[in-house]
C-alpha positions as CSV (number, residue, x, y, z in Angstrom):
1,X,143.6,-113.5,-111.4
2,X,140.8,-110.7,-111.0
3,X,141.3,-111.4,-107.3
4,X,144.9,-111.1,-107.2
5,X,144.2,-107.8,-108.9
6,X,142.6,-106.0,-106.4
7,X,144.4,-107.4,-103.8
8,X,147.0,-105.3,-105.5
9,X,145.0,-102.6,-105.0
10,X,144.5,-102.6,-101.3
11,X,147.7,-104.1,-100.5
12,X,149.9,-101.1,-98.3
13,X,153.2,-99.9,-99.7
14,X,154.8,-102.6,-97.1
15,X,153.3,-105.7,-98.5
16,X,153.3,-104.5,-102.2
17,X,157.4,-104.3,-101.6
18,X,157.4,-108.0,-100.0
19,X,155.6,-109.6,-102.7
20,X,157.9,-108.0,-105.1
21,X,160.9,-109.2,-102.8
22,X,159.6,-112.6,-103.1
23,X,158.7,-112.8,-106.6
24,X,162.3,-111.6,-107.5
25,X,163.4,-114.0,-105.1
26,X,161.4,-117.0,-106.8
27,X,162.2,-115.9,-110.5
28,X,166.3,-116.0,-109.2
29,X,166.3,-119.1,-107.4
30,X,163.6,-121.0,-108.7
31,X,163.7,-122.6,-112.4
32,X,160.0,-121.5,-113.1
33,X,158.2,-122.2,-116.7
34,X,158.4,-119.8,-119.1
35,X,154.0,-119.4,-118.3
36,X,155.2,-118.4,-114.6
37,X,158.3,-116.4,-115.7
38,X,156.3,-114.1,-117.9
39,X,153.4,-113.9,-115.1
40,X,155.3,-112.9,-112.3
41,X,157.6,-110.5,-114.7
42,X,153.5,-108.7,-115.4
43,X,153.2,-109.2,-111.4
44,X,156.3,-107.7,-110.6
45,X,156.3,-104.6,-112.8
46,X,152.6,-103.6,-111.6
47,X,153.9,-103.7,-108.0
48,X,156.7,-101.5,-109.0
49,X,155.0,-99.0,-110.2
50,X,152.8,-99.1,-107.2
51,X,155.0,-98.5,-105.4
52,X,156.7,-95.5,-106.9
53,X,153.3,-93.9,-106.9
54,X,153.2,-94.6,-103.1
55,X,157.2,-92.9,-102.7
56,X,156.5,-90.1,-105.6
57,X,153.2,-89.1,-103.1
58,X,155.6,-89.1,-100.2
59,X,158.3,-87.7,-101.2
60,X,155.8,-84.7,-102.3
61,X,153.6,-84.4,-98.7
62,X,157.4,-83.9,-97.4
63,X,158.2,-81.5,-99.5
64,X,155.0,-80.2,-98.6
65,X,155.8,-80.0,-95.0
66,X,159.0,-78.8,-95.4
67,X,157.6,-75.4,-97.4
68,X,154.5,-75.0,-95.6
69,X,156.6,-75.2,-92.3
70,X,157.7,-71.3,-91.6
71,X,159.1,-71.7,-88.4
72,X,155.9,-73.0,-86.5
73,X,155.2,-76.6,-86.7
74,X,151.7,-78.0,-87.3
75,X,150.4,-81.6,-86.9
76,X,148.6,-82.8,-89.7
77,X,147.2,-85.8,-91.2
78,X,148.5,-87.3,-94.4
79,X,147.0,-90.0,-96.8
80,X,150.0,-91.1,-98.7
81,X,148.6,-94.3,-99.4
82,X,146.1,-94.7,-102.2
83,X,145.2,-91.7,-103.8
């Protein structure tokens, strides 16, 4: 489980979105134990939250852009995954 837990933490906003996709997925279609049910509810709601962090950050280097812009445009480099 420690291992699953910092996979979580490199994983990019892309594959954080598919594994919730597929655990949402699983808990619909499947008929997994209550055991599985509650662990991939915990699963599920951590990679949520990621990934809100990883939209909240880019929806704020837009806005960034968008203010900073002025009329001239300027290439730059953004880290919006991770923090």
């Amino acid at each position: 489980m420690a291992a699953r837990k910092e996979a979580a933490k490199e994983a990019s906003f892309e594959e954080s979105l598919a594994e919730l996709e597929k655990i949402v997925e699983q808990m619909e279609t499947g008929e997994p134990s209550l055991a599985d049910l509650m662990e991939n509810y915990s699963r599920g709601i951590r990679l949520s939250q990621k990934c809100m962090k990883a939209l909240e950050r880019a929806e704020k280097a837009r806005d960034l852009l968008v203010k900073e812009g002025k009329g001239e445009t300027e290439a730059l480099e953004l880290a919006i995954e991770g923090e």
